[in-house]
Structures are given as C-alpha cells and as structure tokens.
N, C-alpha and C positions, 0 to 999 in steps of 0.2 A: 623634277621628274619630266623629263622629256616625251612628248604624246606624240606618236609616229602612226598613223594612217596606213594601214597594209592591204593596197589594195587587189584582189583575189588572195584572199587566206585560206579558201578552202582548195587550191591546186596545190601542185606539188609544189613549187617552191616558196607558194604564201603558208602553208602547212610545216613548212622547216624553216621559216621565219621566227611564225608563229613557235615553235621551239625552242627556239635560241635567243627568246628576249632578251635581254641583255637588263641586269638590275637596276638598271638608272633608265628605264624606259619602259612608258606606258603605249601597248600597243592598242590602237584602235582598230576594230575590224567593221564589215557591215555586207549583210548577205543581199542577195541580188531585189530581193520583195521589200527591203529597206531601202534601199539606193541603186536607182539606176546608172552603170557610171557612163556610159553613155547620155547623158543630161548634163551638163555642164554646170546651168545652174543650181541641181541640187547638191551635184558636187563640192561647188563652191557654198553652199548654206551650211552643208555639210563640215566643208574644214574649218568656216568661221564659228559655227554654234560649238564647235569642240574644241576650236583654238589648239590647231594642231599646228605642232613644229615643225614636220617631217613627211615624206609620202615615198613611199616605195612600191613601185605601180610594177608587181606583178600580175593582175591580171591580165589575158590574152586568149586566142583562139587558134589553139596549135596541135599538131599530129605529125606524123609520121610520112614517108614519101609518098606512099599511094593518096591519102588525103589530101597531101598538098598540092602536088599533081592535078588533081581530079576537080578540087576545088577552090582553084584561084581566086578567082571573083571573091570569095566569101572567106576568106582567108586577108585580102587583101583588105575589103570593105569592113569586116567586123573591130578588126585591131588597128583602122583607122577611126572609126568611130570611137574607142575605148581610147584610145593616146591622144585621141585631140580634144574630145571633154575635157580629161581629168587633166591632162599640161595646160590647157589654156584656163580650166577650173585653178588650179594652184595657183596659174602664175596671178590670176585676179584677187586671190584670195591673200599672196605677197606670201608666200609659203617659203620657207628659209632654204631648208633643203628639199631636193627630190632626186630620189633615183628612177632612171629608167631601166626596164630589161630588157636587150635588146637578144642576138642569138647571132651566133660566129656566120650565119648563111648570109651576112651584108653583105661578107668579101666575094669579091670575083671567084667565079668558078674555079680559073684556071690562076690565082694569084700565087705567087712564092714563095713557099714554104722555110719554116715556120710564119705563119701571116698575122703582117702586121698591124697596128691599126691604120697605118698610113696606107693601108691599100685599099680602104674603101672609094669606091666610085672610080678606080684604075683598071675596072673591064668589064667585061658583060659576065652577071649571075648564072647562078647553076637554074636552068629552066627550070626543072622537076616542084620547086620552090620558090620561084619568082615572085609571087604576089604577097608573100609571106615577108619576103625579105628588104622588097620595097615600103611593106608598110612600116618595117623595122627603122630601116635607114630614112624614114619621115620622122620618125620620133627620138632618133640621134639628131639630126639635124634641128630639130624644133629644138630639144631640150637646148642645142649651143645658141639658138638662135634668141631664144628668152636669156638664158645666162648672159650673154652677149649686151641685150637693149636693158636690160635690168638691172643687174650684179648678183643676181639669184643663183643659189648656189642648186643648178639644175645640170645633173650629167649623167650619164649612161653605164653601165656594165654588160659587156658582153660574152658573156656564157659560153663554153662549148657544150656538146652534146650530152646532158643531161640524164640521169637514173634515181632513183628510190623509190621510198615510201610515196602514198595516195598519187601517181604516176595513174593516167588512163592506159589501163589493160586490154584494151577491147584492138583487136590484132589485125583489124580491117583501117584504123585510125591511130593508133600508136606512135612510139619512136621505136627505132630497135631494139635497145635494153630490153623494155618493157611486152614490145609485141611476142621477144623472144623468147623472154624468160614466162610468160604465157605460152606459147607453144610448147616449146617442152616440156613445160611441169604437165600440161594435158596429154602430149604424148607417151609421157613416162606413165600417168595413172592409168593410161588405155590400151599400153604395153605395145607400141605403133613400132613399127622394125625403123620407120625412116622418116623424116622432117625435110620438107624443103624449103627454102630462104631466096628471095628476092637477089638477082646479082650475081657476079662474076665471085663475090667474097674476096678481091683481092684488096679492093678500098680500105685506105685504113681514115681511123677514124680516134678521135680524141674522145672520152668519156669520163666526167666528173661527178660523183656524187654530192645529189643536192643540198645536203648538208654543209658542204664548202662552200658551196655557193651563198650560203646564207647568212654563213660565215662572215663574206669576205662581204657583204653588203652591210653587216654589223659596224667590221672592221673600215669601210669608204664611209662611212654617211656622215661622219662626222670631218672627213678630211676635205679641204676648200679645191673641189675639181675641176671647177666651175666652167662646162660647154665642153669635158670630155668624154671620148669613150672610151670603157676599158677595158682591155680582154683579160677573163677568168677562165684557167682553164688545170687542167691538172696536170700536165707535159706528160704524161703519158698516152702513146701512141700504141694503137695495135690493126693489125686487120678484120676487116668482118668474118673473114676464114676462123683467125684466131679466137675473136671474139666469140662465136658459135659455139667452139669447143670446151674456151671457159666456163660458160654460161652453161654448159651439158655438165661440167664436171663439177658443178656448182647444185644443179639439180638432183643431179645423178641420173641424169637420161644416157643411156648408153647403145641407142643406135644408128644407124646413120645419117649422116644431115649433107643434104644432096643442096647444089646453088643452082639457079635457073637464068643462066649468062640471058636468056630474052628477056627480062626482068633489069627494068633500070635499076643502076647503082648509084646512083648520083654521084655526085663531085669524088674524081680519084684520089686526094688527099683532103686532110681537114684539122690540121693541128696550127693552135696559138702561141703567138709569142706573147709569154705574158712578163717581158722584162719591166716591164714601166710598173706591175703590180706589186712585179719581187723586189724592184727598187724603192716601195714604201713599205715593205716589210710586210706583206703577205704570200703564201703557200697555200695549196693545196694539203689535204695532212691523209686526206682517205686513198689509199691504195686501192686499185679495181678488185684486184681477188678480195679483200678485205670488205667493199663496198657493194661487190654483189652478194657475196654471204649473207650481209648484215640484210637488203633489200630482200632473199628470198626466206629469210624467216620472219619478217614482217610481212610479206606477201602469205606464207601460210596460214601466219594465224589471221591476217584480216579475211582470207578467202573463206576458212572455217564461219568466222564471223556476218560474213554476207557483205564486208564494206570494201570491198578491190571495185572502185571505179572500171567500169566499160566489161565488166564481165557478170 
C-alpha cells in the first residue's frame, strides 16, 4: 500500500483528492493545529515517522483577481513559505515521488496561444497576479532543481482555471466560477433585475473541473516526470461573456448581467496546450455545462448545510 501525503486536503483540490483515492493507496492528511507546513522540520518528522512514499502539495494561498491584485505581497510571501518547507522537507526526508501545483498564471501575459510549457519565463506576467505567479514558477523551478541534484522523482502540474465542490465562495476573494455562481444564486433568491461582473467579458478563459484535476494527479504520480511541468487543462475555451450566461442558465438567474469595462480583465486569452499530457494518455472527461451542474447542486445542498467556505 502506497502512503501519499496530501498536503492541504481540506481546499478544493486536496478535498477531490481526498475522493479519488485510488485502491492501492493510503492517503495521509494533517490539519493545520497538527502540522505547521510551513516548518520544515516538522514537516520532515512528519514524512519520516509515517514513512510516506508520496506528497502532493496542494496546499496554497489563492483567490480570485481582485485579491490577487490587492495582495501581492501576501500572496507571494505565504506560498513561498509553504513550497519551500514542504520541497526542501521531502527532499530531506528522500521522498520518492512529489507533485507540485503550480497554476497556468506562470505564462507570460501576452504568450501564444494555445500556451505552452515552453513559454514560461518568455515575457513579462499578467500584473493583476504577479506575486502569485512568481511564487508558482519558484516551486517549478525548485521541484527540476532537486529532481535534477538528486534523481527524485519531483515535478509539477499545471492547472488551468479551476471550479467545484469546497471552492472559497466569498465574492470579494474568489476565482470566477465560484465568485459567480455566488452572485447569482443570491441574486436569483433576492429576485435582483441585474448583476454586474468585473471586465470587458470578452476574455476567454479555460475552465476545468476539479475533479480532473485530481484525476490526472492520480493518473502522473506514479509516471517518472522527473523536473517537469505539466499543463492540465480541459481544451475547452469560452468567454467570460459566455461564461456568465452559462452559469445564469445553470442557476436559473434570468436577469441581466451588465460588464464594468473600468474593471480589470486580466490576461486577454488563457487556454493550454496540454499535448504532452494527451500523449501519455490522459483527458479531461468533465464537460463545463456537465461540471457546473454537478458544482451547483453541491453548492446547494452544502449552503442548506452551513459548509460553502467564504460565505
């Protein structure tokens, strides 16, 4: 039985992790009043007392444009401290495999579409996200740079834009999906004629349900990557225009939703090439109309419940 280390289980992507264990694996988790992961070395007492194979370091400190924007500094600072404990904890610890997750914002702003991994550090970042995306491409780099002096099988996955289940709802700090499909489920119970949204809504934007995502970390962790990154992502491309109206006819909010061009949009495209993933024989399999369904009736019943993070 293979003992894999998940570290943040209780975010959205260590919560569909934690779903998808896979039969031949023991997942270890550990809440933050047990283990600092910022501590290194308890990190590392950590993976030694449990003789773990494995680490999948989802934890992070992540939100939606206006946060990121707003809070560089702490954004940058937080998810360097958490990637440089836990990588340089594993790599002391002689940890076999790890994944890192990193987030499609490493590429250049203005890089050419579909983007690929060869375009990291080929132009200046989308500001709006800067300090986010630096800390990201610190811990691609580290993961090749230990793979590299070591032989440890230490490499990266890189996400696009993200939705599901336990997703922070809270619409001042969010990602879109989620700040969205909060907006209008509350303006549809408030019976509000109109919603406004951040942006020109011409940006398109790639959206993958976390569920693949977790997927496909199942699917790498066992394959020899060793100092890559990889893009995950689901090749589905839409606008935030589009996106908007999906997301209303998903709720059933039916009025109108106004864009605020003074309102940054971030990066004008944002779709991956994820050929190097499909040429080991991984897919996305969740379709977006299919994936926000599934996420807004889990949204309802956790809301009933009291458990939708940030609201």
């Amino acid at each position: 039985m293979k003992k894999v280390f998940i570290a943040g289980h209780r975010g959205m992507v260590g919560s569909a992790l934690m779903r998808s264990v896979p039969v031949a694996v023991s997942a270890y988790t550990a809440n933050r009043n047990e283990l600092d992961l910022t501590n290194t070395k308890e990190v590392e007492h950590f993976l030694q007392r449990n003789r773990i194979d494995a680490v999948i370091l989802a934890a992070a400190k992540v939100g939606g444009i206006g946060a990121n924007s707003t809070e560089q500094y702490n954004f940058l600072l937080q998810n360097l401290l958490i990637q440089n404990s836990v990588l340089n904890a594993a790599k002391r610890a002689r940890i076999s495999n790890l994944i890192f997750l990193g987030s499609s914002c490493i590429y250049p702003k203005l890089a050419s579409q579909p983007m690929k991994e060869s375009s990291l550090l080929t132009g200046p970042l989308e500001p709006t996200n800067e300090g986010y995306a630096i800390a990201k491409i610190a811990g691609v780099r580290m993961c090749k740079a230990i793979s590299d002096e070591t032989g440890l099988n230490f490499f990266s996955l890189m996400p696009t834009n993200l939705y599901g289940p336990n997703d922070n709802f809270d619409e001042a700090t969010s990602h879109v999906p989620a700040a969205l499909m909060a907006r209008l489920h509350h303006a549809k119970a408030a019976g509000k004629a109109s919603v406004e949204i951040w942006g020109t809504g011409v940006s398109l934007r790639e959206f993958m349900h976390v569920d693949d995502l977790a997927d496909a970390c199942w699917f790498f962790l066992e394959s020899e990557c060793q100092g890559r990154h990889i893009n995950i992502g689901s090749g589905q491309e839409v606008s935030i225009h589009d996106f908007a109206r999906l997301m209303a006819k998903t709720i059933g909010y039916e009025g109108e939703i106004h864009f605020d061009p003074t309102k940054p949009s971030g990066a004008p495209r944002k779709l991956l090439d994820t050929s190097f993933a499909s040429s080991k024989g991984w897919r996305a399999s969740i379709r977006l109309e299919q994936g926000l369904r599934l996420t807004y009736e889990w949204f309802k019943t956790a809301l009933k419940n009291g458990d939708v993070r940030g609201l």
